[in-house]
N, C-alpha and C positions, 0 to 999 in steps of 0.2 A: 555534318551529321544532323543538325540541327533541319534542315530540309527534307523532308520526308518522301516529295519525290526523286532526290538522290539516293534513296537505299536502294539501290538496284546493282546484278553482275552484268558484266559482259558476255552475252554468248557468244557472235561472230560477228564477221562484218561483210556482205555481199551487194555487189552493184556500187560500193563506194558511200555504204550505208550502214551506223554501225545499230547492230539490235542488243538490247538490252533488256533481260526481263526482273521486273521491279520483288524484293523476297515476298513481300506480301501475295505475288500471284502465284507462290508456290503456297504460299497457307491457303487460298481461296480454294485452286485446284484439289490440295491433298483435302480439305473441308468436305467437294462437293462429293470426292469420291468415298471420305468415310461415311458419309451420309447416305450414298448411292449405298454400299451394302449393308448400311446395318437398316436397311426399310425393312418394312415387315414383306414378308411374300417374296422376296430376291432373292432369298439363301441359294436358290442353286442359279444364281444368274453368274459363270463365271467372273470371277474377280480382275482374270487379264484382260475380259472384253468390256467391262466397265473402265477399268484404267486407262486402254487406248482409246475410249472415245470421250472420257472428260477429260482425257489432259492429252494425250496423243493427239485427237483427229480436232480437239479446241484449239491448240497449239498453233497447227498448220495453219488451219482457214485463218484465222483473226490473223496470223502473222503473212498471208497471204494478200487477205484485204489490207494491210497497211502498206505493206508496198505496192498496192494501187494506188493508194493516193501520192506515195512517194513518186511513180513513173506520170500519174496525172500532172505532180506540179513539176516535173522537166521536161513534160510533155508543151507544157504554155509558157516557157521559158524560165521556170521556176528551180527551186532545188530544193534536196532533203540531207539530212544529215544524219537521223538518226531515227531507228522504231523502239520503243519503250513497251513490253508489255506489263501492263500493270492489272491488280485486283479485278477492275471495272471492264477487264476486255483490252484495248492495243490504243497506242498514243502516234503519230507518225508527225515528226516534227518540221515540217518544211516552209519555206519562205514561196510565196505566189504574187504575181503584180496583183495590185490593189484594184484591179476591177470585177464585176460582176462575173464575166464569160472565166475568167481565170479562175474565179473560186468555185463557179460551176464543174466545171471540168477536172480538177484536180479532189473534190469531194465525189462527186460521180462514181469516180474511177478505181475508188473503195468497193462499193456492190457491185461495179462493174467486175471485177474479179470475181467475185460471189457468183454471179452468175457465171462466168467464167467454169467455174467449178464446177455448177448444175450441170452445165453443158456438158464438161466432159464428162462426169459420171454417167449421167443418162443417156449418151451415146455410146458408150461400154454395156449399158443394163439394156437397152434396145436390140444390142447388136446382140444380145444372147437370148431374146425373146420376153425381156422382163421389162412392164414400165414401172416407173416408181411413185410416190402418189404424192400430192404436192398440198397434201394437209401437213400443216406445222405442228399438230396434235398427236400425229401418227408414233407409235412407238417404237423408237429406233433400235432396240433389243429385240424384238419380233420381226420387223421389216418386213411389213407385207406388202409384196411385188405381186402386182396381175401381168401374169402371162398371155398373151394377146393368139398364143400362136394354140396350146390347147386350152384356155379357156380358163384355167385354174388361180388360186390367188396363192403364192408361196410364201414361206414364210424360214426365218431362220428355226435352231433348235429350239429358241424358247418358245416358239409360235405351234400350232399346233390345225392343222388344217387335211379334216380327213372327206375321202370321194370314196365313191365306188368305181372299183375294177375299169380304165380305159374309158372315164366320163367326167366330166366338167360338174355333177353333181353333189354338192357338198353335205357332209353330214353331218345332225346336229352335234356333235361333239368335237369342239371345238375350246384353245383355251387360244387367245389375243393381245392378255397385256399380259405385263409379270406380275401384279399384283394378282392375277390369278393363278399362276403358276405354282404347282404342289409338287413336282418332279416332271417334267413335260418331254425330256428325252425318253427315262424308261417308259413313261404313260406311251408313248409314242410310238417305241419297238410295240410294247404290249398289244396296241389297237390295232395295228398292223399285221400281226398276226392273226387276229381275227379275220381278215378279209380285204378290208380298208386298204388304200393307197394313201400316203404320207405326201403332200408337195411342200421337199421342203428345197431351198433355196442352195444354189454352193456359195461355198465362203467368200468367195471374192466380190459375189452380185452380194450379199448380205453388207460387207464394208464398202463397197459403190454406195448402196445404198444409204449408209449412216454417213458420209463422207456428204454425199446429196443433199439430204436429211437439216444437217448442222448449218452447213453454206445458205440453204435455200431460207431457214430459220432462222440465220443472221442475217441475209439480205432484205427480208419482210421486218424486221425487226430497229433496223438502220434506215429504213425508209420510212419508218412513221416522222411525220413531219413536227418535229420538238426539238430546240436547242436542247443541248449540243449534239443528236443524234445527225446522222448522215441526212436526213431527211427536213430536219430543221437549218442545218446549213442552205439545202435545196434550195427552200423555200426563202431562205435570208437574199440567196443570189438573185432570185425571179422578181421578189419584188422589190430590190436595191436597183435591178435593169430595169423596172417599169416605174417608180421612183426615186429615190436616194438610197446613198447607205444607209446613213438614220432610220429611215424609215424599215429598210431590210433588218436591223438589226433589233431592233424593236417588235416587229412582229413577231419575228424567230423568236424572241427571247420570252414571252406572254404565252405562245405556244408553247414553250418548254415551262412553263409557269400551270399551265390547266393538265398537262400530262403529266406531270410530276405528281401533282395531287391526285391524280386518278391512279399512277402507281402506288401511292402512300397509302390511299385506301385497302388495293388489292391485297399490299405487305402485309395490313394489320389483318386485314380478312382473312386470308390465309396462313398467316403464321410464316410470312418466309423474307429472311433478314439479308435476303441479297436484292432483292426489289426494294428495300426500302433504303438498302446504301444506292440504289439506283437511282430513287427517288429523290432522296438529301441532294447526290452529287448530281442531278440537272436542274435541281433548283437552286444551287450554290453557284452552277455556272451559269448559268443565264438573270442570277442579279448581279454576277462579276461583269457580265456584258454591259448588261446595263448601267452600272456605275461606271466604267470606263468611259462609255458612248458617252455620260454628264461632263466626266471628267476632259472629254475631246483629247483623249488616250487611243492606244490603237486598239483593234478588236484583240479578244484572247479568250480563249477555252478550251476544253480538251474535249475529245471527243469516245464516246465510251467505247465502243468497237470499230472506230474509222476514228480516232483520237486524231488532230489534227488542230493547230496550225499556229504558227509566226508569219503573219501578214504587214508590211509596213501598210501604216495609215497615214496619207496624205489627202490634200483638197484631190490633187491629181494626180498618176500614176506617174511615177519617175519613169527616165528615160534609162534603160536594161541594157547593159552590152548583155552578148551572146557569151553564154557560157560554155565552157570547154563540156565535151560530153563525158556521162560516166566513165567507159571507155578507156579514152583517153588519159582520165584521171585515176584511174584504176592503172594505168599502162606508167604514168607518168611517177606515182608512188611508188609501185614496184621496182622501179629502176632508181628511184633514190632510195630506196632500202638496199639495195644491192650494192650500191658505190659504200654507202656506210657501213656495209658487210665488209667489204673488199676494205674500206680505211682502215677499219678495228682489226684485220687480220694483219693487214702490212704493220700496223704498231706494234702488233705482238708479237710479230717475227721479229721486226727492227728490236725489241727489247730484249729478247730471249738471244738474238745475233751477239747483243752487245754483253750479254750474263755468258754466253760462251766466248766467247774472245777472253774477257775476264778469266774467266775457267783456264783456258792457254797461255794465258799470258802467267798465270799462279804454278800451272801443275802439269804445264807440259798438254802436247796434240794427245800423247797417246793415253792421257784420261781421259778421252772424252768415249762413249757407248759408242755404239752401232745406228743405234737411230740417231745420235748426235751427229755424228757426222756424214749421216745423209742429209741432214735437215740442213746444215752448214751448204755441202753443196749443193741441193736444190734452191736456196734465195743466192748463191753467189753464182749459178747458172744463170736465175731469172734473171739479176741486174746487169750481168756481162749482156744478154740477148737488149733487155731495155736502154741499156747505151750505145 
């Protein structure tokens, strides 16, 4: 209790990986979403579509991106054992050989899923005539998709995008973010009755789109090049290959040293206390680097949204047998949970055998039930066949 990264439950466990999310990331989630509706100008933003995209559609990607890095490090021989989602975004705990192409690769393999995700969304929003727009500023409650096919820019209910009659023509009235929004559904029927044509988007291209949206703004986001972010690991591996670790880890860590103050500034400037816990915790990890790297310790950090790693540190990379694959091991547990199934029910028959024989031998066969004495001859059917 005393470890503050142990306060976490278990959720499940998949690929032979068990996920766990840490309580504090349900205070940050339920935080970002009482904040999301008590802004001013949101009142009619529903409440279900704010909830599914800070804590639904956050959920998925970051817990997607971590089992990238998890399939990255058994991809280079490596292995994972567990994803943490914590406060700061997702933690993916895996072990990788100690060289440069390894921790390339298995970091990578975080935003590689992210884009992952671009891809498929935008080829669902394509194939319905909608592209999606690949500003990270864009408002993912309005969701405005250009349609390439008549010309138009659509938008979900809260968005508000009027034409004239069978023309690509837009008219000045218009509402875009939610902080403008004053009722924008009935404003909506209202104008349309006038004359106007509404392009407004369906549901499905509208959550493609926030799904898009999220992914695409956690992969720009992981790639600025700052310990401990996805992009400062990057950068640890390229120049660890083009000189030493040392030297990798040191750059990384200086870089995560001038960003962090550049978020610390942003926090105070604008008043917002989740950049500045962002702030704190890559400057907290990147002088743990670097004291380690003095101490000739191995490397250690977590990564905010690609959270990541248990690396051994040696002068040279040990020599790795081949590991059994997930699979396998997944294949190989199940069937020792099954025999220990099968023990625990043979003991309880063997017991319950031995409480009714007792029972016979006290008060006579004919106390015993109807399901007693089926249950008697089903285990003395099984052992006559097992002998």
């Amino acid at each position: 209790m005393r470890d503050p990264m142990s306060w976490s439950i278990f959720l499940f466990r998949a690929f032979g990986i068990s996920v766990r999310a840490h309580i504090f990331f349900f205070v940050i989630t339920l935080g970002l979403f009482l904040r999301q509706i008590s802004l001013p100008g949101w009142q009619h933003v529903w409440w279900g579509d704010i909830f599914l995209l800070t804590v639904v559609v956050v959920f998925g990607v970051i817990l997607i991106h971590e089992f990238g890095h998890c399939f990255g490090a058994r991809y280079v021989e490596g292995d994972a054992k567990e994803v943490l989602l914590w406060p700061l975004g997702g933690l993916a705990y895996v072990e990788v050989p100690h060289t440069p192409r390894a921790n390339f690769i298995a970091t990578a393999a975080g935003p590689g899923m992210n884009l992952v995700i671009c891809g498929v969304c935008a080829a669902g929003l394509i194939a319905g005539g909608l592209l999606p727009s690949l500003n990270p500023f864009a408002g993912p409650y309005t969701a405005e998709m250009h349609n390439y096919q008549d010309g138009r820019t659509y938008t979900s209910v809260y968005g508000l995008k009027l034409y004239k009659p069978e023309s690509a023509e837009l008219e000045a009235v218009t509402v875009d973010t939610p902080a403008r929004i004053t009722n924008v559904p009935e404003y909506g029927e209202a104008v349309t009755k006038a004359g106007y044509e509404r392009a407004l988007a369906p549901v499905w291209a509208v959550w493609l789109f926030r799904i898009f949206w999220f992914s695409w703004l956690s992969f720009l986001f992981n790639m600025i090049p700052a310990y401990p972010l996805d992009g400062g690991r990057l950068l640890q591996s390229i120049v660890w290959a083009r000189t030493d670790y040392r030297r990798g880890v040191v750059v990384a860590a200086y870089s995560g040293f001038v960003v962090s103050v550049l978020f610390l500034l942003v926090s105070i400037a604008a008043n917002e206390s989740l950049f500045m816990g962002l702030a704190l915790f890559m400057m907290y990890s990147a002088s743990i680097a670097l004291h380690q790297l003095e101490n000739e310790e191995g490397p250690f950090g977590y990564d905010f949204s690609a959270g990541y790693t248990s690396l051994e540190r040696d002068d040279e990379p040990k020599p790795r047998t081949k590991k059994v694959g997930w699979y396998m091991r997944w294949r190989q547990a199940r069937k020792a949970r099954k025999l220990q199934r099968v023990a625990e029910e043979r003991q309880q028959e063997e017991e319950r055998m031995d409480q009714l024989l007792g029972k016979i031998a006290a008060t006579g066969k004919a106390s015993l039930t109807d399901e007693e004495r089926r249950f008697l001859e089903r285990v003395s059917a099984r052992k006559r066949n097992m002998s």
